[in-house]
C-alpha positions as CSV (number, residue, x, y, z in Angstrom):
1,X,0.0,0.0,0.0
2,X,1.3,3.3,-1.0
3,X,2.3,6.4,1.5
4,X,0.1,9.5,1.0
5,X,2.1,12.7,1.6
6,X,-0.2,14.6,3.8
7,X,0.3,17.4,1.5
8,X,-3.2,19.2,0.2
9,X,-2.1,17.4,-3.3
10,X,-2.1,13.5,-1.2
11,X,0.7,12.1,-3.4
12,X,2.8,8.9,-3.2
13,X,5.5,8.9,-0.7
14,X,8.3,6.3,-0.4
15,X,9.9,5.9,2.9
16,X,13.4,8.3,3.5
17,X,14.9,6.8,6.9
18,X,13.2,3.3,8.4
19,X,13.5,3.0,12.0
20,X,13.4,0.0,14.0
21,X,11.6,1.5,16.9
22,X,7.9,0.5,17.2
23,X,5.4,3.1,17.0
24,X,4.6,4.6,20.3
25,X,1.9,7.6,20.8
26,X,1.8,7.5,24.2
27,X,3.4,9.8,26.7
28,X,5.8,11.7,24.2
29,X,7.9,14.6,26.0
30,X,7.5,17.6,23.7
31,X,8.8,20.0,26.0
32,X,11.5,22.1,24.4
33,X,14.6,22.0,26.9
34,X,13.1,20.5,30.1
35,X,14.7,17.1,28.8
36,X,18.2,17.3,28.3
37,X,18.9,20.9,27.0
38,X,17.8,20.7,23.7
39,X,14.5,18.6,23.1
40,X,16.7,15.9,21.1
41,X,15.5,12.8,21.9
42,X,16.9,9.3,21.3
43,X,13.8,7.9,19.9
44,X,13.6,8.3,16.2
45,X,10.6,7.9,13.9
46,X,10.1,7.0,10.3
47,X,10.5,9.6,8.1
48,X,8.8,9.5,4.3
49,X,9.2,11.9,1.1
50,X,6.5,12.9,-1.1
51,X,8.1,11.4,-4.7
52,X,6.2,14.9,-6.0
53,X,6.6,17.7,-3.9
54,X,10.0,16.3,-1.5
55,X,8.0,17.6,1.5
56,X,9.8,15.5,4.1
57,X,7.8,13.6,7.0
58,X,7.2,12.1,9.9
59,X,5.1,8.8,10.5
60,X,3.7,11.1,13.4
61,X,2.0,13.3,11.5
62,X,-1.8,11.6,12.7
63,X,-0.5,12.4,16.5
64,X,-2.0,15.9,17.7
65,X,0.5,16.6,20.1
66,X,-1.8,20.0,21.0
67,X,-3.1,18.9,24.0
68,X,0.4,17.5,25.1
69,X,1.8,21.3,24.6
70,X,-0.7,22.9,26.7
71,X,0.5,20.4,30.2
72,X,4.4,21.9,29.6
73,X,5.9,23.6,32.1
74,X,9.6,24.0,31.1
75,X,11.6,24.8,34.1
76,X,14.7,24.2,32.3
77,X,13.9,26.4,30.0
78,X,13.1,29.2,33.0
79,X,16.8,28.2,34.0
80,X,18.5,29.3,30.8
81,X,16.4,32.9,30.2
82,X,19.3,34.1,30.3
83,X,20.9,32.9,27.3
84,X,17.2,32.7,25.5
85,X,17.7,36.1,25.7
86,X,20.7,36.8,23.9
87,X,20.0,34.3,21.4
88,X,16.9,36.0,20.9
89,X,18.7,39.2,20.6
90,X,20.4,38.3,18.0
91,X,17.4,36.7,16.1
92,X,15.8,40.2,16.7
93,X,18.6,41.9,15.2
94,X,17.8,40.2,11.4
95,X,14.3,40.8,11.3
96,X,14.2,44.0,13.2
97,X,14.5,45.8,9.8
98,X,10.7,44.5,9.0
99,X,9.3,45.6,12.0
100,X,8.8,49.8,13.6
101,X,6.4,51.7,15.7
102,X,2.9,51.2,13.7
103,X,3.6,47.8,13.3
104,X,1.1,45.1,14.9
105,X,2.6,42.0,15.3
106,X,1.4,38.3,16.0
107,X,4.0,36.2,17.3
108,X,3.0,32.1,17.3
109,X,4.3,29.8,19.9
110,X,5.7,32.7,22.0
111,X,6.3,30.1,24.7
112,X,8.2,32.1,28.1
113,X,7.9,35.5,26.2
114,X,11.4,36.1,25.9
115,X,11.2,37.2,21.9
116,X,7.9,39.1,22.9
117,X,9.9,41.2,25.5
118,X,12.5,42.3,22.8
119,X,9.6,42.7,20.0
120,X,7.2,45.2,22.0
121,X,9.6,48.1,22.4
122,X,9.9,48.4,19.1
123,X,6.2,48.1,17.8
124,X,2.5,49.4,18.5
125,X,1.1,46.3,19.3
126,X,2.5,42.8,20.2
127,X,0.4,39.4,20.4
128,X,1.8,36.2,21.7
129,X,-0.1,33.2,21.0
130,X,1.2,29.8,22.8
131,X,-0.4,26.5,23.7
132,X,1.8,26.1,27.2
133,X,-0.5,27.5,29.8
134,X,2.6,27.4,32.1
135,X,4.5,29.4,29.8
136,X,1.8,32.1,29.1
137,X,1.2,32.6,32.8
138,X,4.9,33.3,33.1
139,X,5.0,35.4,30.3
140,X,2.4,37.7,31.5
141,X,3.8,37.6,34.6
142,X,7.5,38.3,34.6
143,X,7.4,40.3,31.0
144,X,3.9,42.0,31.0
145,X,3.3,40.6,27.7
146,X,-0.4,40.3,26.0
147,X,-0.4,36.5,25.7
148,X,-3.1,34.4,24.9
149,X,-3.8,30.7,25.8
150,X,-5.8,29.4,22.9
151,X,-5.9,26.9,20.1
152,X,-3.6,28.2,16.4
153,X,-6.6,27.7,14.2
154,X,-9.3,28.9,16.3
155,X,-7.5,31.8,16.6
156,X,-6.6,32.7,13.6
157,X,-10.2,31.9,11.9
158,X,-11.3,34.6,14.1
159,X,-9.3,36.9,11.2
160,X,-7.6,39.4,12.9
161,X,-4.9,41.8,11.0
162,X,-1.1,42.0,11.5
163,X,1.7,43.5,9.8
164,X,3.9,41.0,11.2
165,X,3.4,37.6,12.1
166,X,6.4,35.5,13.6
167,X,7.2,32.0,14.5
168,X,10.6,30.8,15.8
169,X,10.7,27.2,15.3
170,X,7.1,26.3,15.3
171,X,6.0,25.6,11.4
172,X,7.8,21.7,12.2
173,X,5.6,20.7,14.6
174,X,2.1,21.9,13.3
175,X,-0.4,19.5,13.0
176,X,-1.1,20.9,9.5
177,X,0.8,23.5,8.4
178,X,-0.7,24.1,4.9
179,X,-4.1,25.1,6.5
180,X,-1.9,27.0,8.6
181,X,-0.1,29.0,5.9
182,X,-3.4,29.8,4.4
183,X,-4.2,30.9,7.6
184,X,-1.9,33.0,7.9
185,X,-1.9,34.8,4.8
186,X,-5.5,35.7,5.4
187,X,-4.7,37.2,8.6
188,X,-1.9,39.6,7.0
189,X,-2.6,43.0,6.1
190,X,-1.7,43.9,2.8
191,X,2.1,43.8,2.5
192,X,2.1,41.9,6.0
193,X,5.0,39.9,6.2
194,X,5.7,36.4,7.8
195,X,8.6,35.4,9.4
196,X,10.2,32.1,10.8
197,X,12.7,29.9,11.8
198,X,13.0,26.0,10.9
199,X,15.6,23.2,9.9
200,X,17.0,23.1,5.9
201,X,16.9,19.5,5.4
202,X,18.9,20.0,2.4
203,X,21.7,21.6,4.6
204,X,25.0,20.0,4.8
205,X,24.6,18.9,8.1
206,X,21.5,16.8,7.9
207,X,22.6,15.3,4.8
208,X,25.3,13.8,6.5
209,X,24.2,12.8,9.5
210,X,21.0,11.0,7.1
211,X,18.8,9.2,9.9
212,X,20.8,10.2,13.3
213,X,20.4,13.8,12.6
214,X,19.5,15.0,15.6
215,X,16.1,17.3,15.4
216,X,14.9,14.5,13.4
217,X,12.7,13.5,17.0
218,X,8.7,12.6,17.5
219,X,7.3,16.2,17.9
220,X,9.0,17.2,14.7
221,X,6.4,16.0,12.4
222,X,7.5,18.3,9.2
223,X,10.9,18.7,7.7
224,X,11.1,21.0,5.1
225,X,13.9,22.3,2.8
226,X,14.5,26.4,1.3
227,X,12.4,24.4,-2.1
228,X,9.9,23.0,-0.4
229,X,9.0,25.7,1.3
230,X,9.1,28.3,-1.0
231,X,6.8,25.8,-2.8
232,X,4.3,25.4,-0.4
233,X,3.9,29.6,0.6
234,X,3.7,30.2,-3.1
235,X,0.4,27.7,-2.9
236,X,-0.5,30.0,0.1
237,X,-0.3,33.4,-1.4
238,X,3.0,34.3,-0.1
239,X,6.4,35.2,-1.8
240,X,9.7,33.7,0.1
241,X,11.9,37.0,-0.8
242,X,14.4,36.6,1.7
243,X,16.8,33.6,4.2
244,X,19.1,34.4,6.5
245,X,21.1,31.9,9.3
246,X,20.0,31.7,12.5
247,X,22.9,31.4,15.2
248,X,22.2,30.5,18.9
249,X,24.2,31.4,21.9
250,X,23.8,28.8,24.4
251,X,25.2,27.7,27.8
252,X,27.7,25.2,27.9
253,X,25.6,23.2,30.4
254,X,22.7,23.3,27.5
255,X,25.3,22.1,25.4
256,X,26.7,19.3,27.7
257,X,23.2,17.9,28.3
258,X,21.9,17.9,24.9
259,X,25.5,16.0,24.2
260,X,24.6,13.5,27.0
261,X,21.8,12.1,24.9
262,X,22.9,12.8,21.1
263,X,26.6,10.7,22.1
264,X,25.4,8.4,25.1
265,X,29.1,6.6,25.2
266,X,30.2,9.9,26.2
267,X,28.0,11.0,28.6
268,X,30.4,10.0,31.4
269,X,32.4,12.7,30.0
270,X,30.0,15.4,29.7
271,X,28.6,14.7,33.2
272,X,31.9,15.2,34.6
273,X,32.1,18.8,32.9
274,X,29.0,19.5,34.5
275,X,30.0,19.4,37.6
276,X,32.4,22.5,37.7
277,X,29.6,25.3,38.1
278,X,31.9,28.1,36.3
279,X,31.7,25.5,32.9
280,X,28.1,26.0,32.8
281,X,27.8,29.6,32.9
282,X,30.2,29.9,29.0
283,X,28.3,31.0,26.5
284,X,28.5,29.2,23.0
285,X,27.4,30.6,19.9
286,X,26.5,27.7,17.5
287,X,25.7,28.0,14.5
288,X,25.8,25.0,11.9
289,X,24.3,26.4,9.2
290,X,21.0,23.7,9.3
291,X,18.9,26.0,10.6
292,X,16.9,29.1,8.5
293,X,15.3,32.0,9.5
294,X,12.6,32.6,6.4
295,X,11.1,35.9,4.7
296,X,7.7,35.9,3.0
297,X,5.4,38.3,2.0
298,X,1.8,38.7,1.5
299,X,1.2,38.7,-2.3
300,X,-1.2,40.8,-3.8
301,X,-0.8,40.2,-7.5
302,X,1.6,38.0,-9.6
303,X,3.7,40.8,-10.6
304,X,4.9,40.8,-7.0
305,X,6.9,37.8,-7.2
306,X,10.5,37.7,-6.8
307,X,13.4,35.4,-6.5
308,X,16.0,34.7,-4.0
């Protein structure tokens, strides 16, 4: 029986990276660092390609992990605001160009607020939209932000207008991110741009590293690459004009606890480095050149689109 890409065009898939791991729904952690440092986990899933399109995907994509958001509470994640906030800074720094004082802006999967409390300074109006009840109460909370609790899609079908809509590292683990998109663009003023962050599965490092790559993990339902995506926001009314690099600062104890479960043998090692508190205070900026941060506009006739 063939694989249907869950694409709106259902075509033929063919399995990309077979796992020996059986199937398990139950109980996934889909917290971002409150496991580790990184959200890596050792369990891998299945992952097909559409033989049409080359969207990449997971044989999780029938999980709605939704409801499984909404129970995090990340207190790792707390722990490291810190360097969240720097690497945020720096993420700020290559969109800030897109974004000034009469801009409203939605931002999706907001999580602790930390972007949110760079973005609102800037702008008339910021909106942060996350799933984590935990997280939106601290958000609110320690950063004043207007965050709201509620459901992607029932928010957005209530059609409200932005100039600016951003997601850092969200699109991957949509239940369906087409409908999404369309979404999206219907919720963009004219000219609105959208802007996020994801893996480049056609990246050097994920090509290399084939089936062991490690954000290939449960919650990650969606892989796409620069093609496919441009692709599938052209379908959705919106031009890809624009990719940039997206470079993280991180603590070394982040580092050494996400190392712990990417290179078990080692751990020993690592764990021994985390003992000596000054270690895990270092910053390291990573970047390996795997990860985008993506530019589209709202298109409002043909004539409007351009090429990277």
């Amino acid at each position: 029986m063939p694989y249907r890409c869950p694409c709106p065009d259902n075509n033929e898939s063919v399995i990309l990276y077979k796992t020996n791991n059986e199937k398990e729904t139950a109980k996934f952690h889909v917290g971002v660092t409150n496991r580790g440092g990184a959200g890596v986990n050792s369990l891998k899933p299945t992952l097909l390609k559409c033989k049409k399109c080359n969207l990449i995907f997971s044989e999780y994509t029938d999980v709605d992990f939704e409801n499984a958001y909404s129970h995090v509470a990340d207190e790792f994640y707390i722990k490291q605001i810190e360097f969240k906030t720097r690497t945020f800074e720096l993420f700020f720094s290559k969109i800030k160009q897109h974004l000034n004082q009469n801009s409203d802006v939605l931002e999706i999967g907001s999580y602790y607020g930390v972007l949110g409390n760079i973005i609102k300074l800037h702008v008339k109006n910021y909106t942060g939209l996350e799933s984590s009840k935990h997280a939106v109460n601290y958000s609110k909370k320690n950063f004043n932000l207007n965050a709201i609790n509620q459901s992607l899609e029932k928010f957005l079908k209530d059609g409200f207008q932005f100039d600016v809509i951003i997601m850092t590292d969200v699109i991957e683990h949509l239940n369906n991110p087409f409908e999404i998109l369309d979404l999206i663009e219907k919720n963009l003023k004219p000219d609105g741009i959208l802007i996020f962050s994801t893996m480049n599965m056609d990246s050097i490092i994920p090509k290399i590293m084939k089936s062991k790559y490690y954000w290939i993990i449960p919650q990650h339902t969606y892989y796409f690459s620069n093609s496919t995506l441009k692709y599938f926001l052209n379908k959705s009314n919106l031009n890809l004009f624009k990719i940039k690099t997206n470079t993280r600062l991180v603590s070394l104890e982040y580092l050494l606890n996400t190392l712990i479960i990417l290179i078990p043998k080692l751990a020993f090692i690592f764990k021994f480095f985390l003992k000596f508190n000054f270690l895990k205070k270092l910053v390291v900026k990573i970047n390996l050149l795997d990860l985008n941060i993506y530019f589209a506009k709202k298109l409002n006739s043909q004539k409007e689109i351009a090429t990277i």
